[in-house]
C-alpha positions in Angstrom: 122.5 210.4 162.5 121.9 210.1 158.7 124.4 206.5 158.8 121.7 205.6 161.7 118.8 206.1 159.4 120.1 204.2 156.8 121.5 200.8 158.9 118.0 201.1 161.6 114.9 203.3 159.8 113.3 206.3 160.9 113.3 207.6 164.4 110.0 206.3 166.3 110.1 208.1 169.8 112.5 208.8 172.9 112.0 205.8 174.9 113.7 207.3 178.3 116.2 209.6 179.4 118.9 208.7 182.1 120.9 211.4 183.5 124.1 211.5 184.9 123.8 214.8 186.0 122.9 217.8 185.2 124.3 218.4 181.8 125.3 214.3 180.6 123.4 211.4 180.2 122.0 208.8 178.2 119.0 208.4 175.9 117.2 205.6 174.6 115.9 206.3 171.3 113.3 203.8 169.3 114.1 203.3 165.7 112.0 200.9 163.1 114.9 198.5 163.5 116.4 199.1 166.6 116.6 200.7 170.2 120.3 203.7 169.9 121.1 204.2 173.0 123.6 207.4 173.2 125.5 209.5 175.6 124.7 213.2 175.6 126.5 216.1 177.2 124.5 219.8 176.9 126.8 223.1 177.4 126.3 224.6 181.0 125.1 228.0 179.4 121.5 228.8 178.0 120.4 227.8 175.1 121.9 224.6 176.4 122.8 223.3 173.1 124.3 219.3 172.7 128.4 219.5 172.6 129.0 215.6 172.9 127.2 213.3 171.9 128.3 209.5 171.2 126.6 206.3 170.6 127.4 203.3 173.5 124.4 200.6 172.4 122.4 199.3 170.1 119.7 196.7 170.7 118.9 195.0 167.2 114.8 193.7 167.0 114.5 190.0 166.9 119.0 189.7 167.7 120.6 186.7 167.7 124.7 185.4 168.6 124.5 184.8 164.7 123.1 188.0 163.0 126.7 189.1 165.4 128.8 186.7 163.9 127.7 188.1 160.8 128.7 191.5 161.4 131.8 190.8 163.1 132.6 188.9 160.2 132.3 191.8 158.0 134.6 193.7 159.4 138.2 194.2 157.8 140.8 192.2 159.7 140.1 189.8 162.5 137.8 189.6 165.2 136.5 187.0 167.6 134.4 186.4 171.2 133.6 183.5 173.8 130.4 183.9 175.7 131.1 181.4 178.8 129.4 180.5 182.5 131.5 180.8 185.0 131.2 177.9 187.5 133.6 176.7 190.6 136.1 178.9 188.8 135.7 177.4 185.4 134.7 179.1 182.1 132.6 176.5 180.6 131.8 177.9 176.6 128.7 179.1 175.1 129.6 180.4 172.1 132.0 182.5 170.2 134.0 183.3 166.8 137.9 182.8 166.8 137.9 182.1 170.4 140.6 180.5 170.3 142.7 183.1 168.0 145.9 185.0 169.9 144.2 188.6 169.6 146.0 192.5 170.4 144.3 193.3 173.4 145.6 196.4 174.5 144.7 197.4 178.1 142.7 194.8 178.5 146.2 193.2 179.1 145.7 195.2 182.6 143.2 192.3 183.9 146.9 189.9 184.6 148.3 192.6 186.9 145.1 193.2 188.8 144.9 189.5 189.4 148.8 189.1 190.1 147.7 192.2 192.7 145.2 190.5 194.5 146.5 187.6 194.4 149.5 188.9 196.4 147.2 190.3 198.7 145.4 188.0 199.4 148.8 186.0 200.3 149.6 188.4 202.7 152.7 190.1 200.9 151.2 192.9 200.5 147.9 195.5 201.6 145.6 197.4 199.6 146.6 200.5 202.0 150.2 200.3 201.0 151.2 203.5 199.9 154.5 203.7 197.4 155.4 207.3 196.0 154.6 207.8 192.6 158.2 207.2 190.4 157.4 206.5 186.5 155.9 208.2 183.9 154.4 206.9 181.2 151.8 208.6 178.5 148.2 209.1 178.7 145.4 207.3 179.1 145.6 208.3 182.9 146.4 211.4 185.2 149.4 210.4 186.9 151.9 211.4 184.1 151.0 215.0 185.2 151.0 214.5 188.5 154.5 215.1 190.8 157.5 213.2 191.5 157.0 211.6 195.2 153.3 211.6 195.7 152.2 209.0 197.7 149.6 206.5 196.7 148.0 203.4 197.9 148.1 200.2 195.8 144.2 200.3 196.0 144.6 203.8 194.3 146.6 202.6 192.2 144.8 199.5 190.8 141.6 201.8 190.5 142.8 204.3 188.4 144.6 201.1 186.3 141.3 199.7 185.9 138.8 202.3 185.6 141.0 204.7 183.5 143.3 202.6 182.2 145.9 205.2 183.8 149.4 204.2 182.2 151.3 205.4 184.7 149.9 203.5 187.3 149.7 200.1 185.5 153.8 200.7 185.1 153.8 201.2 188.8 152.1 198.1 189.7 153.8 196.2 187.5 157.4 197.2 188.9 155.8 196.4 192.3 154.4 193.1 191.8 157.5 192.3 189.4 157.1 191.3 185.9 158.1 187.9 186.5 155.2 187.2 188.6 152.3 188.4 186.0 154.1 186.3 183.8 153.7 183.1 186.2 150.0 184.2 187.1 149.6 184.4 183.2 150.8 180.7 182.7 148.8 179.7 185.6 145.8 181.4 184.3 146.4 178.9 181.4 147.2 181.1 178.6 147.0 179.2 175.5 150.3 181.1 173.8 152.3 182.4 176.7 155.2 182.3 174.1 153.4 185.2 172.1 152.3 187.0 175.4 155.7 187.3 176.9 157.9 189.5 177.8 155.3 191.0 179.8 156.2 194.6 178.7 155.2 198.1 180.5 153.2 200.4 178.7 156.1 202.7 178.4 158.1 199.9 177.3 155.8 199.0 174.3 155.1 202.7 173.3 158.8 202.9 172.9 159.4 199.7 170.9 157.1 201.2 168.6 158.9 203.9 167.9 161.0 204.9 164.5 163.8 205.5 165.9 163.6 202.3 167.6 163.6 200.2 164.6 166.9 198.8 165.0 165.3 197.4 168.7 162.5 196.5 167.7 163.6 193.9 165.1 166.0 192.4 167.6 163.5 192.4 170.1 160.7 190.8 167.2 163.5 187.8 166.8 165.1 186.9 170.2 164.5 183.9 172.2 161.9 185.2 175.4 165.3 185.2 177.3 167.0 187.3 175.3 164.0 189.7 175.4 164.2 190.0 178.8 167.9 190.7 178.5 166.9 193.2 175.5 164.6 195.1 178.0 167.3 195.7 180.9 170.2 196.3 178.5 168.3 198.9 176.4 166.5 200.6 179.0 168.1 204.4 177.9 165.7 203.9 174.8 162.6 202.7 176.2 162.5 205.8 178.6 159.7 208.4 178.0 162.0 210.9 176.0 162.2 208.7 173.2 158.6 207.9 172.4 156.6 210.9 170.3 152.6 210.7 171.1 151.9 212.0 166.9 154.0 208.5 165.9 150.8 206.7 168.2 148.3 208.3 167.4 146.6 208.0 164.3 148.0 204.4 162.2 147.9 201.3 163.4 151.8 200.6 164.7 153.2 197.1 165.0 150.5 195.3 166.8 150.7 191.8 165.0 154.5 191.8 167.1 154.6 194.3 170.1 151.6 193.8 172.2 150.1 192.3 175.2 148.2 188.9 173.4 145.3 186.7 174.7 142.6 184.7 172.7 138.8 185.2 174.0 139.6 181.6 176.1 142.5 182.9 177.4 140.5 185.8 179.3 137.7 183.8 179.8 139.8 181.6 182.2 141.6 184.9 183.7 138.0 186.3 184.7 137.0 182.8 185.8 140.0 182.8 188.3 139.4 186.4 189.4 135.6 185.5 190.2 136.9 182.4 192.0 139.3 184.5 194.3 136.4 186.7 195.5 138.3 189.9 196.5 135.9 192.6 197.6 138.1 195.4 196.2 138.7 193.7 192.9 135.0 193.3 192.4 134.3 197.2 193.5 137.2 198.7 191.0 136.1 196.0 188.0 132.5 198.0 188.6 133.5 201.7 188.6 133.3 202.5 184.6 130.8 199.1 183.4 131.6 201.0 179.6 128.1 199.9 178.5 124.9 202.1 178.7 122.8 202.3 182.2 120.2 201.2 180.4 121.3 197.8 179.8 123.8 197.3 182.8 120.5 197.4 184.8 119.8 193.8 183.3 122.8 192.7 185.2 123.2 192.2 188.9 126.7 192.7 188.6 128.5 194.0 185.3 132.6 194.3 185.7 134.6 195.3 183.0 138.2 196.3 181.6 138.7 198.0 177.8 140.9 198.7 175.5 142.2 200.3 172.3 145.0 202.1 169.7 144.9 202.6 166.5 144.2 198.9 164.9 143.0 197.7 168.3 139.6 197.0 170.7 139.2 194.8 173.2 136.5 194.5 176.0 136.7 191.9 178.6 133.4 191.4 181.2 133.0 189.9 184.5 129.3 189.9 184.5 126.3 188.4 187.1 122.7 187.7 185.9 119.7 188.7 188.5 119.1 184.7 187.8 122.9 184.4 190.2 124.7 182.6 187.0 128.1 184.4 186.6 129.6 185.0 183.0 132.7 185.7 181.5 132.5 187.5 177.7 135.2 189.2 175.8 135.9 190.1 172.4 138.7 191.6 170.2 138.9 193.5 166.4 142.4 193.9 165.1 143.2 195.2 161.8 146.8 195.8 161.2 146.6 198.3 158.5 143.6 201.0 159.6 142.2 202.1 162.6 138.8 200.2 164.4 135.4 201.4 165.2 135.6 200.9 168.9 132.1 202.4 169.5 130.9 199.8 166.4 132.8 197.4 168.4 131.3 197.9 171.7 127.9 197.7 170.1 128.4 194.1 169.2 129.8 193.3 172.5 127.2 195.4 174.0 124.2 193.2 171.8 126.2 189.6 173.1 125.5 190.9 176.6 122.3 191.9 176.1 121.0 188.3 174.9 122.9 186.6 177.8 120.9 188.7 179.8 117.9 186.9 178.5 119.4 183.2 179.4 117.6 181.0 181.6 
């Protein structure tokens, strides 16, 4: 609280309160500079003291695209954005910083086999009420790593624990159902500007495993062959890239590989991905998008519609928006902060992401 004094002033007043039960919610506090939005959870026994409490917004006085720039600018490593309109299925640009630039997204990546999903849907391949049993693993973010051998699920259960908890195992899942190769052709037909640096398309386990120590050896191979050859890599070596060879403490605290083993997309590239997605108009893909909108209440109520798919590791965040005005306009914004050699500020980084939404809100 003393870092918020010093970048906004002095506390003014408690603007509103909006629970989300109980015990959590979100408050909207007025500062001399700026309007903190933050989530806060109370313990369930008397005196009821605060034992979470995080910051998910901040609305600058008198903001602008380039007091964002700015900041983004200052940040150590790289970082960039595209605001565009979505229209007949076609990002048209706004604005942005490094748009263009091939970014670490990290599950943002999960926004190719949603769309590969649906798409395959909505061809009549497949249902959202087929059920497959559950047979990966892979390691948390998600629940089904704990969950038995066998257990049936439906693709729709699937894709929504994917999307709104970026569940590992269940993006592997999908992904061996929809088949790699096809992401990869939906990914060239979304028009992604680099497909050469975004393919293999690899599983979660699969990267978590290439990043490993022991791995080394693999990894530089992998790093040097031809995309052929990594695909060959991937089915030859698949004894190391199971889930006894990865080691959660090597993942979680530096920043590992993530200029070379990654999922990569510029701010374009998902611009065009969320364009095609809003063109398709699946009913189920707009529901799951909606289940976790990552900003605060507060300022999701400015939006008719607010769909959204993050991401981060050590090095890496990304956020990724499918977003419609009250006005009916449709938008597409995303942005990503690498740094290679330290950990990111994802709650920073959503705050600037969170301040580009807020003044497209405020288009006419």
């Amino acid at each position: 609280m003393a870092q918020l004094r010093v970048q906004y002033g002095q506390p003014i007043a408690v603007l509103r309160i909006i629970p989300a039960s109980d015990f959590d919610g979100t408050v909207e506090v007025q500062y001399e500079k700026a309007v903190i939005a933050a989530r806060m959870v109370l313990d369930r026994d008397p005196p009821y003291p605060v034992i979470g409490l995080q910051i998910t917004g901040v609305n600058i006085a008198e903001d602008s695209v380039g007091k964002i720039k700015e900041e983004m600018r200052a940040l150590l490593g790289q970082t960039g954005f595209e605001v565009a309109e979505i229209s007949n299925g076609t990002p048209a640009y706004i604005d942005g910083l490094n748009q263009r630039k091939q970014f670490a997204i990290g599950s943002v990546f999960k926004l190719y086999v949603l769309a590969t999903l649906s798409e395959q849907i909505k061809g009549g391949e497949k249902k959202w009420s087929d059920v497959v049993a559950l047979n990966h693993q892979s390691l948390p973010s998600g629940v089904l790593q704990n969950w038995p051998a066998g257990a049936p699920l439906t693709l729709q259960t699937l894709a929504t624990l994917m999307i709104s908890i970026s569940d590992n195992t269940a993006t592997d899942m999908l992904i061996d159902h929809v088949g790699r190769r096809k992401i990869e052709q939906l990914l060239r037909r979304s028009g992604h500007s680099d497909p050469s640096k975004a393919l293999p398309f690899l599983t979660t386990l699969e990267t978590f495993a290439l990043k490993m120590p022991r791995n080394d050896d693999l990894r530089e191979r992998f790093a040097a062959a031809t995309e052929s050859n990594q695909h060959r890599l991937l089915e030859q070596e698949k004894s190391r890239l199971g889930i006894d060879s990865v080691s959660v403490t090597n993942l979680a605290t530096s920043p590992r590989h993530i200029d070379t083993i990654e999922w990569f997309a510029s701010p374009a590239d998902i611009s065009k991905l969320l364009a095609a997605m809003h063109s398709v108009k699946d009913q189920v893909v707009t529901e799951i998008l909606a289940i976790n909108p990552i900003i605060p209440p507060g300022d999701a109520k400015r939006w008719e519609y607010v769909g959204s798919k993050g991401g981060s590791e050590p090095g890496v965040v990304s956020f990724a928006f499918l977003i419609e005005a009250k006005s009916g306009r449709s938008y597409a914004i995303s942005g990503s902060w690498n740094n290679p050699k330290t950990p990111v500020d994802e709650t920073k980084f959503l705050g600037l992401m969170n301040r580009l939404l807020n003044i497209t809100a405020e288009r006419r």
